[in-house]
N, C-alpha and C positions, 0 to 999 in steps of 0.2 A: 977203890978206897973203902975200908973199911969203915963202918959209922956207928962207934961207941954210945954208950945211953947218954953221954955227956954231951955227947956232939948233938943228939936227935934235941935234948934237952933245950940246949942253946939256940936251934933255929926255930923249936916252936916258939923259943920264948921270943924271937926277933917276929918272926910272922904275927905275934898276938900282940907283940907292942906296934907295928904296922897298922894292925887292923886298928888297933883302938882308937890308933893317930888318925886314921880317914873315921871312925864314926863319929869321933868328937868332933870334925871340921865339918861332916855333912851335918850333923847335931847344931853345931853352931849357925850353918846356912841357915835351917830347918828354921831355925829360933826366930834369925835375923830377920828372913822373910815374913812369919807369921806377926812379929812386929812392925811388920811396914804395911801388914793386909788389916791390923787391926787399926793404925794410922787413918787408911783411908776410909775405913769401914765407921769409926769415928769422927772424922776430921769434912770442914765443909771447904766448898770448892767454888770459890764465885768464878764467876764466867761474864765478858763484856764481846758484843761485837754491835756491830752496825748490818740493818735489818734493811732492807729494799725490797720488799715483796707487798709492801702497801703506796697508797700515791704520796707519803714522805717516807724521809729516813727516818730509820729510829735507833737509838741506843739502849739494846736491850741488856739488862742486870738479871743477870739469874746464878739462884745456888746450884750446881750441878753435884754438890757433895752428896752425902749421905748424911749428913749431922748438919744442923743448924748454926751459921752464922752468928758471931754478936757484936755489936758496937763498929761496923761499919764504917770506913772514913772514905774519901774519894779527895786523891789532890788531883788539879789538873791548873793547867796555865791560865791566867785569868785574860787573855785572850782570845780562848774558844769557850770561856763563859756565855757568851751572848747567841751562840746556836743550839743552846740549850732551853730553849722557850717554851715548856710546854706547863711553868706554871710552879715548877719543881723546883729545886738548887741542890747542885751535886756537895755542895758548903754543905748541907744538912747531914746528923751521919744517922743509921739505920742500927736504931737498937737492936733489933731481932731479924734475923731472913731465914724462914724456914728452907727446907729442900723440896728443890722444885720450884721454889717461888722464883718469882719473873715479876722483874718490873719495868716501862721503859718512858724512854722521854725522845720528844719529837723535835729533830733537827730541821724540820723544813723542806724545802725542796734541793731535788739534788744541784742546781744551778746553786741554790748559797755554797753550798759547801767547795761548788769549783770556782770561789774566789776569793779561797785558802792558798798561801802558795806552799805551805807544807804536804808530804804527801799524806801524811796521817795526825791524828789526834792523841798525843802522849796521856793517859790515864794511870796513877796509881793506885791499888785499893790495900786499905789496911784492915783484917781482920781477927775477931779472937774467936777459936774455939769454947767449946762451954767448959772446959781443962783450964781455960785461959792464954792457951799457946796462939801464941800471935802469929800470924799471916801475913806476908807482905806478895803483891803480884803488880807486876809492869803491864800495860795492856799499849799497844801501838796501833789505834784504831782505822783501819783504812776504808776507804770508801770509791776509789776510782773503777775497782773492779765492777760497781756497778752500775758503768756506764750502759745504755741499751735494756734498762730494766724499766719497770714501773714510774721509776721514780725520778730516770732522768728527763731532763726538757727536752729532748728531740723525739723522744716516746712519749711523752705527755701532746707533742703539739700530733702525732701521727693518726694516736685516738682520737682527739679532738674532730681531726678531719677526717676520718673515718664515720663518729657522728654522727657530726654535719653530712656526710654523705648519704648515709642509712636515711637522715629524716628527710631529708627532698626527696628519696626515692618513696617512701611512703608518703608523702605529702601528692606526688606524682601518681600513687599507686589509687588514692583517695578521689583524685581529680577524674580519673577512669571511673571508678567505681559508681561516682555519683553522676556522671552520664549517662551508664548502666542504667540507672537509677534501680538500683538493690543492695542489700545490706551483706556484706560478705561477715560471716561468723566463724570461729575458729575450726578450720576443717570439718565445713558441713559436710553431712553426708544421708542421702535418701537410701535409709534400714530395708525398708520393705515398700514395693508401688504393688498393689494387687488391686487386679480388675474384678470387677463384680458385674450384674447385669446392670443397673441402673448408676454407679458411682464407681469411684477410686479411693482406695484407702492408702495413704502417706505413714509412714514412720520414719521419723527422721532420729537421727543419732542425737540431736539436744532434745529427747525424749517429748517434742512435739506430736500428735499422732490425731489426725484428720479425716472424714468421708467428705469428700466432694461428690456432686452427681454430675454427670455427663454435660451437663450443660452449660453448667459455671468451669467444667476443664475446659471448655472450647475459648473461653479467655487467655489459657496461657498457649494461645495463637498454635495449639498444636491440634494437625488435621483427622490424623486418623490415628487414633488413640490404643488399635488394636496392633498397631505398626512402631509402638514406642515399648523402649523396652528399658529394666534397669541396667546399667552398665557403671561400674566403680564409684559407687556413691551419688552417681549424674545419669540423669536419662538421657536414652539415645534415641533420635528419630530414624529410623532406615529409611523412610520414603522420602525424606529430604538431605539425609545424610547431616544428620544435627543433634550438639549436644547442647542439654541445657542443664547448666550447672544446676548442683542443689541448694545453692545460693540464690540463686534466680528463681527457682522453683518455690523458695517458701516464701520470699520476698511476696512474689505476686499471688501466693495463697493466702496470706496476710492480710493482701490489699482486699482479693474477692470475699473474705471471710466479715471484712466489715460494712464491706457494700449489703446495702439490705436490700 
């Protein structure tokens, strides 16, 4: 087939009315997008959930927009009015809420809210942009997910008794100690024991640091002093195969130090 200048004529003209029809439609995209990126870039974004990561619930308000909130309203049923107690009224509306702000109110324990027999809390919030363009958002606030957290009562009563457990064992650990009769400090530990000819020099890790003479060490009932040696912050006896903590050892340096 022969292709006259008419003919080449006519198909560039169909290819160039082609192309213009796809630039103007990615053109239009192009547009459409950058006005929904300038939307959000503009536009504020409240945010509601329910918070269990303290020993109550809470219902946290935050703007997550970029742009600032205004005029704020909150409807909710006037029957989960009263788990709302922290002093607040969601009736109040919020002139201004910056981005980022966070605000929140305290539902209680998570046992009030399991004698709801809904599974969630219906919230709506109304807001205006600083344009004026108003915002409407449904929020369906649920809370059973966080059964086994912080906040529910079978985790509340498990610390509890946990506790209670911890302090008898120290209360236990105390009743020993003061049989001992010595004062256990936070991971004591003997620094440095160096023998000299007439005494012993102590450094202890709570920056205590002491000369005893040979005479007043034969009080901490240790026999042959050239047979004791430092081992892991405790001295070790080898001729009796004994350790004597460093807790015990300042305890009764203490004592000989005040005896005159």
């Amino acid at each position: 087939m022969n292709l006259t200048p008419e003919w080449v004529t006519a198909i560039a003209t169909i290819i160039l009315v082609f192309s213009t029809i796809i630039y103007v439609f990615f053109t239009y995209k192009l547009t459409k997008e950058t006005v929904k990126l300038r939307e959000v870039e503009t536009s504020p974004f409240m945010s509601l959930h329910i918070d269990g990561s303290s020993w109550v619930l809470r219902l946290i308000i935050k703007n997550i927009g970029k742009a600032p909130a205004y005029n704020i309203s909150f409807n909710i049923d006037k029957k989960f009015e009263s788990y709302f107690s922290c002093g607040c009224s969601l009736k109040d509306k919020i002139s201004y809420f910056a981005p980022n702000q966070e605000i929140f109110f305290s539902l209680g324990q998570f046992s009030d809210l399991e004698k709801i027999e809904e599974k969630s809390i219906p919230i709506k919030v109304v807001y205006y942009s600083k344009d004026n363009n108003k915002f409407e958002e449904s929020f369906s606030l649920e809370w059973k997910h966080l059964s086994g957290t912080l906040t529910d009562t079978n985790r509340l009563d498990k610390i509890k008794k946990a506790i209670d457990e911890t302090t008898k064992e120290l209360k236990e650990t105390n009743k020993i100690l003061k049989v001992k009769e010595y004062t256990v400090t936070n991971k004591l530990k003997i620094l440095e024991f160096n023998k000299k000819d007439n005494s012993i020099e102590f450094v202890f890790s709570n920056g205590y640091v002491d000369n005893f003479s040979l005479l007043k060490i034969q009080k901490l009932k240790i026999k042959f002093i050239d047979k004791v040696y430092l081992e892991g912050g405790d001295l070790y006896d080898s001729t009796t195969n004994t350790i004597f903590l460093a807790e015990e050892i300042y305890f009764k340096l203490q004592k000989i130090r005040r005896i005159k």
